[in-house]
TORMAR-694370 format. One line per 8 residues: number of its first residue (from 1); for each residue x, y, z of C-alpha. Coordinates in nm, 2 decimals, always signed. Example, Ala and Ser with C-alpha at 12.3 -4.5 7.8 and 13.67 -1.06 7.14 Angstrom:
BEGIN
1 = +1.23 -0.45 +0.78 ~ +1.37 -0.11 +0.71
END
This chain:
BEGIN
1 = -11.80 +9.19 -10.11 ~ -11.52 +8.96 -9.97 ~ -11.21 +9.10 -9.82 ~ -11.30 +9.51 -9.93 ~ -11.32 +9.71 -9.65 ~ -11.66 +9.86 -9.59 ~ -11.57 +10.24 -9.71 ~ -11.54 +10.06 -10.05
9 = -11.81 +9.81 -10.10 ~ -12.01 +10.09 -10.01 ~ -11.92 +10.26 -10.28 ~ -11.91 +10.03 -10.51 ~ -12.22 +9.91 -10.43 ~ -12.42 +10.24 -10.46 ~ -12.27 +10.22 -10.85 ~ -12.05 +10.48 -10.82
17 = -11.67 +10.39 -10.93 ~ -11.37 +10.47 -10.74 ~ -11.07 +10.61 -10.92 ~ -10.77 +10.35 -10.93 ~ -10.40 +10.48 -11.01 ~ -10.17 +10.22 -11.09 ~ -9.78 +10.32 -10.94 ~ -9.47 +10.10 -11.06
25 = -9.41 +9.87 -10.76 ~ -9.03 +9.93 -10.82 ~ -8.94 +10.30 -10.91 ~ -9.25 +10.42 -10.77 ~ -9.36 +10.59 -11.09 ~ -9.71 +10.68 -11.12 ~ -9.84 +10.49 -11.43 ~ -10.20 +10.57 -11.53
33 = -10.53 +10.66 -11.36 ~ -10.86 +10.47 -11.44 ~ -11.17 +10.38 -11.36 ~ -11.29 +10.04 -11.08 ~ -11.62 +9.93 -11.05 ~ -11.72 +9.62 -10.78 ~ -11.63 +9.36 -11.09 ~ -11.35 +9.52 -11.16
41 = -11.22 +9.52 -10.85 ~ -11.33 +9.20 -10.74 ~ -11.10 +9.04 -11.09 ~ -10.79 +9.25 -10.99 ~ -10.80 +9.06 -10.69 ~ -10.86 +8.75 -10.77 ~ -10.68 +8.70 -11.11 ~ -10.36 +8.97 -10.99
49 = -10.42 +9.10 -11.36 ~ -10.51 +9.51 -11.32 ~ -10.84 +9.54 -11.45 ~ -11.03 +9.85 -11.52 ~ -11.41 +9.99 -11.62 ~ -11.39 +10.18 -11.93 ~ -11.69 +10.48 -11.92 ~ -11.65 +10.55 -12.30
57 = -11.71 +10.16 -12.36 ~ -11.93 +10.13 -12.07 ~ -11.75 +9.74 -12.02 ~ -11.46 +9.58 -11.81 ~ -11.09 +9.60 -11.99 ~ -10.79 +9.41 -11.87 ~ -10.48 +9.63 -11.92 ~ -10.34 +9.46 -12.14
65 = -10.51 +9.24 -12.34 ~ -10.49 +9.38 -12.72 ~ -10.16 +9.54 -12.62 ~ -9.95 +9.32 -12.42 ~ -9.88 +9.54 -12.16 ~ -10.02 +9.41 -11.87 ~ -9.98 +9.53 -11.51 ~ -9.92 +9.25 -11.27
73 = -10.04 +9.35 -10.94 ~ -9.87 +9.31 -10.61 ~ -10.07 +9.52 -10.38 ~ -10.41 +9.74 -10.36 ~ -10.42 +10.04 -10.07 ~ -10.70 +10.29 -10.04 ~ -10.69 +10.63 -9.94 ~ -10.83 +10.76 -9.59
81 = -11.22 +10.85 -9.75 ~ -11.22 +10.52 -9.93 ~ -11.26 +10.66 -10.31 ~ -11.00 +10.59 -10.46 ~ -10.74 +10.27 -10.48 ~ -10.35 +10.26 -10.53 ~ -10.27 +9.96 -10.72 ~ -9.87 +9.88 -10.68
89 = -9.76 +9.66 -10.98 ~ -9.54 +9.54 -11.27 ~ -9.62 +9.70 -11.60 ~ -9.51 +9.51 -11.87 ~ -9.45 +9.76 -12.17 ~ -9.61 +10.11 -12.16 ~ -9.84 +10.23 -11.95 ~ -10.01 +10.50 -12.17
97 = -10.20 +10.44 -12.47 ~ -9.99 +10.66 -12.65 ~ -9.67 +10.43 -12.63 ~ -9.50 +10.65 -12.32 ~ -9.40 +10.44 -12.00 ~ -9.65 +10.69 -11.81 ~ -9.99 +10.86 -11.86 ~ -9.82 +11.11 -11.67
105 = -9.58 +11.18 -11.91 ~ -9.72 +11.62 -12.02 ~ -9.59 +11.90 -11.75 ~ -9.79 +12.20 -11.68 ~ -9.55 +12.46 -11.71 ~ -9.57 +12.79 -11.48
END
């Protein structure tokens, strides 16, 4: 796989998907966790347009695409063992399904 470091096409290429959480490039907020396969990953890069594999529909979704509320993305990190991404973007609307800015959005409470 062109231009993914070796920890991830790895991976990616034994099947196995690697977590992606999506931050706001501007406040920093963390916006959402999902799911990247190697196609996934390989159309976030290429079209800039956060894309995701769903495991209950067991197919590629765009963020966005019934909803509006895509997430631009500037930049893709990944962490020091290579499963899991940091996508820095620009939502556009909510994040969460559930019409909050965040997924993140329910406090445990101690």
């Amino acid at each position: 796989m062109q231009n993914i470091p070796e920890a991830i096409s790895k991976r990616l290429a034994s099947g196995e998907l690697i977590a992606a959480i999506a931050q706001d490039s501007t406040s920093r907020d963390v916006l959402m966790m999902a799911w990247m396969n190697s196609e996934a990953l390989q159309l976030t890069l290429k079209s800039k347009r956060a894309t995701y594999w769903s495991r209950s529909r067991n197919s590629l979704w765009i963020k966005g695409e019934t909803s509006g509320h895509f997430q631009e993305v500037k930049k893709v990190s990944y962490d020091c063992d290579g499963d899991a991404l940091l996508l820095e973007v620009i939502q556009t609307g909510a994040a969460c399904h559930t019409g909050e800015l965040s997924c993140f959005h329910n406090e445990i409470k101690n």
